[in-house]
LOMIKE-97542 format. One record per residue (C-alpha): residue in one letter; x, y, z. Coordinates in steps of 0.25 Angstrom, whole numbers, padded with zeros to 4 digits, always signed. Layout:
BEGIN
AXYZ ...
This chain:
BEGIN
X+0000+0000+0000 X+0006+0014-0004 X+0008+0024+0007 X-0006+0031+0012 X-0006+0044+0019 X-0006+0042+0034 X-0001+0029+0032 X+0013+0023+0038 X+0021+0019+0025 X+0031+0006+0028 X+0037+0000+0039 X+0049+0001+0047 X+0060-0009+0046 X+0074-0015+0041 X+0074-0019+0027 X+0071-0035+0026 X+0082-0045+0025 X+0077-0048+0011 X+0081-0034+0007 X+0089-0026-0002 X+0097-0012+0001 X+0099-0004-0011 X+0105+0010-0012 X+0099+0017-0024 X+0088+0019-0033 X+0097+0010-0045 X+0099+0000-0037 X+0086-0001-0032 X+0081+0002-0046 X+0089-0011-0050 X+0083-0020-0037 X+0070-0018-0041 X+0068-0019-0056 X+0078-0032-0054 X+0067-0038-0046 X+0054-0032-0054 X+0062-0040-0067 X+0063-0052-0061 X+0048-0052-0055 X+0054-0053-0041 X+0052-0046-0027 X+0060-0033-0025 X+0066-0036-0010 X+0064-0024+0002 X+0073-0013+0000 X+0083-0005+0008 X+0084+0009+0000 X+0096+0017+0004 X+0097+0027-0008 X+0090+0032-0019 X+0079+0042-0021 X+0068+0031-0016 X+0075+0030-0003 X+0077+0046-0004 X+0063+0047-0006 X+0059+0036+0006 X+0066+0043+0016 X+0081+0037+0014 X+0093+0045+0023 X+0108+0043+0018 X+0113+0034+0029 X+0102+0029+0035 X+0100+0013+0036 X+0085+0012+0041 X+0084+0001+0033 X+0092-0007+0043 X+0084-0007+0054 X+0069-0004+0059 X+0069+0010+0055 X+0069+0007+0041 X+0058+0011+0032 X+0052-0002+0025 X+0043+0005+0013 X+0035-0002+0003 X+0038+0009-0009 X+0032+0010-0025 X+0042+0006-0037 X+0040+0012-0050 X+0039+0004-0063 X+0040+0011-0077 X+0039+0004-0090 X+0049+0011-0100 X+0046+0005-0116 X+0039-0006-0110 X+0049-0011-0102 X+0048-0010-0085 X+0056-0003-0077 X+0055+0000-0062 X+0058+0013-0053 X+0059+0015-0039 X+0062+0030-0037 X+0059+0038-0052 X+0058+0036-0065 X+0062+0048-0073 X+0060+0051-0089 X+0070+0063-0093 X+0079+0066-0105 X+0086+0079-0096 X+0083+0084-0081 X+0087+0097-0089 X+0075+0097-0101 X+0065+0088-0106 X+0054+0080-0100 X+0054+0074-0085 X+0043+0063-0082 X+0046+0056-0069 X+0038+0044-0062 X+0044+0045-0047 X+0042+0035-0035 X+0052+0043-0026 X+0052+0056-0024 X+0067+0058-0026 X+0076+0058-0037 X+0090+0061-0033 X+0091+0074-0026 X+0077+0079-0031 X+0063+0077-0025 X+0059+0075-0039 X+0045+0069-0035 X+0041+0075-0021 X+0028+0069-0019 X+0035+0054-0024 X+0032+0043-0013 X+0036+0029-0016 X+0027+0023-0007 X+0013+0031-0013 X+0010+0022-0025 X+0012+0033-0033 X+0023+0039-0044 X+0026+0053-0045 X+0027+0057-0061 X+0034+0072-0064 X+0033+0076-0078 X+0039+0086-0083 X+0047+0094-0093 X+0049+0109-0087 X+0055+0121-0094 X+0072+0122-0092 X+0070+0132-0079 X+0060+0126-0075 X+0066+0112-0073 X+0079+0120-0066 X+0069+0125-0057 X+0063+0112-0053 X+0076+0106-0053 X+0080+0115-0043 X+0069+0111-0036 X+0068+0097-0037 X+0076+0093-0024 X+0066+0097-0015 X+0054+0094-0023 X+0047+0108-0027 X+0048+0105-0041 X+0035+0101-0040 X+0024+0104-0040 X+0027+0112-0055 X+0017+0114-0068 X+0027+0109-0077 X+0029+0096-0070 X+0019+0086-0069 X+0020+0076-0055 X+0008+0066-0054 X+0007+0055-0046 X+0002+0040-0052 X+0005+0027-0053 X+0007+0025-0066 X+0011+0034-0078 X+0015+0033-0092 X+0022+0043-0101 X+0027+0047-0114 X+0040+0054-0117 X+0041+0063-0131 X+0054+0054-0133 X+0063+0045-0127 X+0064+0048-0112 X+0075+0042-0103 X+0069+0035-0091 X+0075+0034-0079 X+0071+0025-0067 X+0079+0028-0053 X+0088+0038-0059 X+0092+0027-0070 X+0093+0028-0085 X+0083+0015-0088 X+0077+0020-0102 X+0071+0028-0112 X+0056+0031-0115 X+0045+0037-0123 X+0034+0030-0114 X+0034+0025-0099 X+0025+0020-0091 X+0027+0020-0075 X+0020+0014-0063 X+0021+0012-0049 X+0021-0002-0042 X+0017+0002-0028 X+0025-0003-0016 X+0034-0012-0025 X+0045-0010-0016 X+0051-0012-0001 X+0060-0003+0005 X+0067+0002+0018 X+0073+0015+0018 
């Protein structure tokens, strides 16, 4: 069940002997779509790293994961079908040709990417994605660059942020994709979905 308001999300607790410890949004990325190919389980997770365990509450040094002070979370995973082959995403998937020019069209499960706070209202636990489309003017994009590590680039009327579980979309041309800060592809047509609570983790 995705998070409810007033309602306790997770549990306390060390992450289970069966677990996995992983320190970054590529290795996680390559854990989970090993698993999803060969139809099998993924096992709990310890996160100490990347923008999903930024956005989940994650400190630089801290261990909770250890002991009972760890955070066990069930969390959404992202799943995107680029020229009809599946992909997954735990954090972001981005569409861009340039930061600098060009359109943007991000589907984001975590708040984070990097430094910024690309997608403020982002919860991995909500069931939902956060989609930004947008494709601003070249002193307007400085501007929301400028803004973008504490999150008041938004609300904006040149960017479009809905938030769904599922979206398809259609690029003028060939757009690279990437998934968790990786190159994966390029696309003129995507698809993208959320697969609620796929994931347990302990940050």
């Amino acid at each position: 069940m995705s998070i409810e308001r007033r309602r306790d999300w997770g549990s306390s607790g060390p992450l289970p002997k069966d677990g996995i410890v992983v320190g970054s949004d590529a290795e996680l990325l390559d854990l989970v779509t090993r698993h999803r190919r060969k139809g099998s389980d993924v096992p709990p997770l310890a996160l100490t790293g990347g923008d999903l365990w930024r956005t989940l509450g994650g400190s630089p040094g801290l261990e909770r994961w250890k002991g009972a002070e760890g955070q066990r979370l069930r969390v959404d995973l992202g799943a995107a079908l680029i020229d009809g082959r599946q992909h997954w995403f735990c954090s972001h998937l981005v569409a861009r040709r340039s930061w600098l020019r060009g359109r943007i069209w991000i589907a984001a499960n975590a708040a984070h990417l990097g430094s910024w706070n690309i997608a403020p209202r982002a919860h991995p636990g909500d069931g939902l994605l956060d989609v930004l489309d947008s494709e601003l003017a070249p002193g307007q994009r400085l501007e929301a660059r400028r803004r973008l590590p504490s999150g008041t680039h938004v609300p904006h009327p040149e960017v479009r942020y809905t938030r769904t579980r599922a979206e398809q979309v259609e690029f003028a041309r060939p757009t690279p994709i990437w998934l968790d800060g990786r190159r994966t592809a390029s696309a003129r047509r995507l698809s993208v979905r959320l697969e609620e609570e796929a994931l347990f983790v302990v940050v």
